[in-house]
Backbone bond lengths (Angstrom), bond angles and torsions (degrees), N, CA, C in turn:
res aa  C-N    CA-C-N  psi(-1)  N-CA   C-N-CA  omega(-1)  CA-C   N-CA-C  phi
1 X - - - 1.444 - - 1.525 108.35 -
2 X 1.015 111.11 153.42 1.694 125.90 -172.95 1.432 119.73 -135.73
3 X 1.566 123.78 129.65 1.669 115.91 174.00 1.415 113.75 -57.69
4 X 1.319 115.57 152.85 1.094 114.47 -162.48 2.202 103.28 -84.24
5 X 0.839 121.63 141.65 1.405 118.11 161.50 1.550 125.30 -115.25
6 X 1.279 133.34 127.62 1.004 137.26 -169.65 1.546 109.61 -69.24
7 X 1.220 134.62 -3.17 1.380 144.92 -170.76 1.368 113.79 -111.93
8 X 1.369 126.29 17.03 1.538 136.49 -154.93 2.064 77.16 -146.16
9 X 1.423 89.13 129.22 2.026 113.48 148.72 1.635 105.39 -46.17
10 X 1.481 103.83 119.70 1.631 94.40 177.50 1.240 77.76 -116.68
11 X 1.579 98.79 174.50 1.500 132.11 178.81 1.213 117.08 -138.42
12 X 1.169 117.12 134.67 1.886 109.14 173.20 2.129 105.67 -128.55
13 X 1.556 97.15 113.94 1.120 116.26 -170.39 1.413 111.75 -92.72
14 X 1.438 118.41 110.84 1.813 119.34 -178.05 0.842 103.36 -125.46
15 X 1.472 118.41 153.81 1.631 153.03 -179.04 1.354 100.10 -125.91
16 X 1.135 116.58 151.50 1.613 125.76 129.25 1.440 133.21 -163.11
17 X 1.255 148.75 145.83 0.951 161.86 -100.48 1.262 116.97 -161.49
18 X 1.644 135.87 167.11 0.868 144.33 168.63 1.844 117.86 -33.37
19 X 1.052 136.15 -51.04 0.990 171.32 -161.89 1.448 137.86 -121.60
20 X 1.768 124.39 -18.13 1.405 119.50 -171.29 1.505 83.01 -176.97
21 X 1.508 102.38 164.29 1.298 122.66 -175.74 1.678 104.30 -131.68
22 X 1.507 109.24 120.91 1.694 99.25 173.66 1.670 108.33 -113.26
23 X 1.075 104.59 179.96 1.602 102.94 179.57 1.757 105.02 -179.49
24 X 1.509 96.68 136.05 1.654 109.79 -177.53 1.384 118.23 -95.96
25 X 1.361 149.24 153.51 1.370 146.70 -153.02 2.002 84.73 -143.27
26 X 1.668 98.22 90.02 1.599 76.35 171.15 1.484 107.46 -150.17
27 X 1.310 126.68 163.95 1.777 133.20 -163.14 1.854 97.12 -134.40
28 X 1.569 76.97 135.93 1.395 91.94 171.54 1.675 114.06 -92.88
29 X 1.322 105.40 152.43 1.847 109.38 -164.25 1.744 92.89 -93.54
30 X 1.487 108.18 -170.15 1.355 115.84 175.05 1.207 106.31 -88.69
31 X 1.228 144.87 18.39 1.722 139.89 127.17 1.615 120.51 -83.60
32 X 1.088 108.83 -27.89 1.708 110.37 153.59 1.250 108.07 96.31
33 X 2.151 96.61 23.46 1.614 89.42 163.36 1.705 97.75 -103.68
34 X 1.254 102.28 166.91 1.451 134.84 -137.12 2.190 70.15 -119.96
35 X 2.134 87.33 123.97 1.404 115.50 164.96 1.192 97.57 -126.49
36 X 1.623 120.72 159.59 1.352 135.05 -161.59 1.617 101.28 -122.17
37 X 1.306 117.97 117.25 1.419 124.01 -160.02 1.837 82.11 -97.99
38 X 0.827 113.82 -67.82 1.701 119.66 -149.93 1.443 113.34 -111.45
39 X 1.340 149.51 -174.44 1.715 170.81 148.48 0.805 128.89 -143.04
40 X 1.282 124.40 114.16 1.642 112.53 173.54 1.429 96.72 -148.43
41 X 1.621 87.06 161.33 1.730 96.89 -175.76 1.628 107.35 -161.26
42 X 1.090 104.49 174.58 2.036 102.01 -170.96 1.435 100.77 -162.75
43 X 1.243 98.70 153.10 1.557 99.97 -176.19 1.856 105.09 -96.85
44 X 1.172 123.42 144.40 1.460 124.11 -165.14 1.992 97.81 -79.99
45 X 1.634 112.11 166.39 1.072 117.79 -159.78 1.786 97.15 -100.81
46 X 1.246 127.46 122.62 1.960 113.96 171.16 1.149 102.42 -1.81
47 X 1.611 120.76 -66.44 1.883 97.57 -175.98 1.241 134.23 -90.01
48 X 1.177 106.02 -1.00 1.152 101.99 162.00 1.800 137.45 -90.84
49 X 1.446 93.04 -14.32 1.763 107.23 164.52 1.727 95.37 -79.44
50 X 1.203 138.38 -13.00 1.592 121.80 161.94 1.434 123.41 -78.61
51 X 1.214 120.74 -13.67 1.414 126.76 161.14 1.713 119.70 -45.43
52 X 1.457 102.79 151.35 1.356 103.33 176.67 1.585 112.38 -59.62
53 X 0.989 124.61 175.67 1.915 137.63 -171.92 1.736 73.97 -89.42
54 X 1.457 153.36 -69.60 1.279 130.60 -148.02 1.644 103.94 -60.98
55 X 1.333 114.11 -45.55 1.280 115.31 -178.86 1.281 132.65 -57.35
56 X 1.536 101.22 -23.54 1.739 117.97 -172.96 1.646 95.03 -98.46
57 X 1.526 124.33 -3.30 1.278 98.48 166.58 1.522 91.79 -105.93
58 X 1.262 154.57 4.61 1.117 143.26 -177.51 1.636 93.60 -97.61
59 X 1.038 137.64 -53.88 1.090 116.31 168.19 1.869 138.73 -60.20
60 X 1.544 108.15 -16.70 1.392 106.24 151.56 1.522 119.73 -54.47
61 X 1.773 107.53 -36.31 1.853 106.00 -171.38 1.198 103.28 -66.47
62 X 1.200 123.46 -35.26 1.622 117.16 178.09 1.191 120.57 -79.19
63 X 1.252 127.23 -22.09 1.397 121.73 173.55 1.271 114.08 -54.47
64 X 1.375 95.07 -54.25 1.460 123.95 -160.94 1.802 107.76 -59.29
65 X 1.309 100.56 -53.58 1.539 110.03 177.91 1.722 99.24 -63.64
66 X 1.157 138.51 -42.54 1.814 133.05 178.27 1.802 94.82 -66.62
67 X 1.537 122.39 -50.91 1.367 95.26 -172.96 1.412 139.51 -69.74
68 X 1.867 93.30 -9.71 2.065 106.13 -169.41 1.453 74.53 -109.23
69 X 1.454 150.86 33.86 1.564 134.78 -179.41 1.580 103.71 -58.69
70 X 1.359 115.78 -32.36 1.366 113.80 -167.85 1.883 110.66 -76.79
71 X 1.218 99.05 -21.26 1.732 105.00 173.76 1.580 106.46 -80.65
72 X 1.533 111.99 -43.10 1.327 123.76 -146.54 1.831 122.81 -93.00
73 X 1.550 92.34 -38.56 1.363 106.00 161.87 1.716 117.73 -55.30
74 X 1.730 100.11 139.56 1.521 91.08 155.18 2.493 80.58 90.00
75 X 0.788 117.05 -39.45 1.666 110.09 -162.12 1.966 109.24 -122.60
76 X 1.085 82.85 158.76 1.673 82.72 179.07 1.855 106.63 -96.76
77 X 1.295 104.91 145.64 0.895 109.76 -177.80 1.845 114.77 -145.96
78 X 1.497 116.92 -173.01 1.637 100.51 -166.90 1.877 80.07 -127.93
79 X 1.489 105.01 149.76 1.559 116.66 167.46 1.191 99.08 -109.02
80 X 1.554 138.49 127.15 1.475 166.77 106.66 1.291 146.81 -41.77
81 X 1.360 98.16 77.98 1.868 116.82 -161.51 1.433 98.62 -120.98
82 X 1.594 102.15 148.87 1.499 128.44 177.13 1.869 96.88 -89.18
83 X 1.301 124.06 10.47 1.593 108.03 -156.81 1.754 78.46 -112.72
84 X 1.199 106.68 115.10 2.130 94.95 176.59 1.552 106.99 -73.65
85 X 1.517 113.84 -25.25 1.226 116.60 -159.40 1.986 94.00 -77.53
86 X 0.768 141.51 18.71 1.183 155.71 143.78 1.724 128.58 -65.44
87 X 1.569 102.96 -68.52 1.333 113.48 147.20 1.286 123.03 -35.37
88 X 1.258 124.02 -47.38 1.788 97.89 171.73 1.412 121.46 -113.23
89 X 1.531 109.43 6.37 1.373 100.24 159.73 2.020 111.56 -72.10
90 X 1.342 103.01 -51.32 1.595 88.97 174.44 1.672 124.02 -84.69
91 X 1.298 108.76 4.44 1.679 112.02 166.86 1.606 128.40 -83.86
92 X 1.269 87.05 -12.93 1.748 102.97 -161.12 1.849 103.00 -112.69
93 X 1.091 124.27 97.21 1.220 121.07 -168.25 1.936 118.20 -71.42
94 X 1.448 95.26 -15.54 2.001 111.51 162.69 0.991 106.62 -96.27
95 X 1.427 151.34 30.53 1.107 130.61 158.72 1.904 107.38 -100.63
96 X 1.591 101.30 129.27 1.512 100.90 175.84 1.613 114.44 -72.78
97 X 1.308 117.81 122.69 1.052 119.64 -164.15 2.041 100.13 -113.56
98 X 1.390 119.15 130.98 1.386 107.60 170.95 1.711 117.88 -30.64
99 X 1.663 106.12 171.83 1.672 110.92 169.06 1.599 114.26 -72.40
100 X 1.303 105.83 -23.33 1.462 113.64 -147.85 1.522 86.82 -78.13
101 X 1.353 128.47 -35.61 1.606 123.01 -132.13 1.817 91.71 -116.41
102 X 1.757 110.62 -15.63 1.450 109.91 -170.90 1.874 92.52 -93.50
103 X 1.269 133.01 -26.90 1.208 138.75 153.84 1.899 98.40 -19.24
């Protein structure tokens, strides 16, 4: 694990799952290997483990971005998901996206 520096590329890496959402808080150095500042993870609520898998990873990005707010606010940073269908719902500015997930 590594302190975090505001002068280093951060990354915030989320998963989530049937059941829980995890996510990594980590910055790459000026060789551009990748240290892991932070972890966190939560277990999802009955309704919210009934949500679709796109929704349960869109709702890890937000968690995730309110729980590192104190790293994340205020700086640019990169989101890192295994879900592609993510990638072009927030890459693609015509794509109709549900209420729940543009929240």
């Amino acid at each position: 694990m590594a302190y975090f520096s505001p002068d280093l590329a951060t990354q915030v890496v989320v998963d989530a799952g049937p059941n829980c959402a995890g996510a990594v808080l980590a910055q790459c150095d000026q060789k551009d290997i990748r240290h892991i500042v932070a972890y966190a993870s939560r277990a999802l609520t009955d309704v919210e483990s009934r949500y679709s898998q796109t929704v349960r990873e869109a709702l890890a990005v937000v968690w995730t971005c309110e729980h590192f707010h104190l790293y994340l606010y205020g700086s640019q940073f990169t989101v890192v998901s295994d879900h592609q269908r993510l990638e072009v719902i927030y890459n693609s500015p015509t794509s109709r996206t549900s209420a729940r997930i543009e929240r």
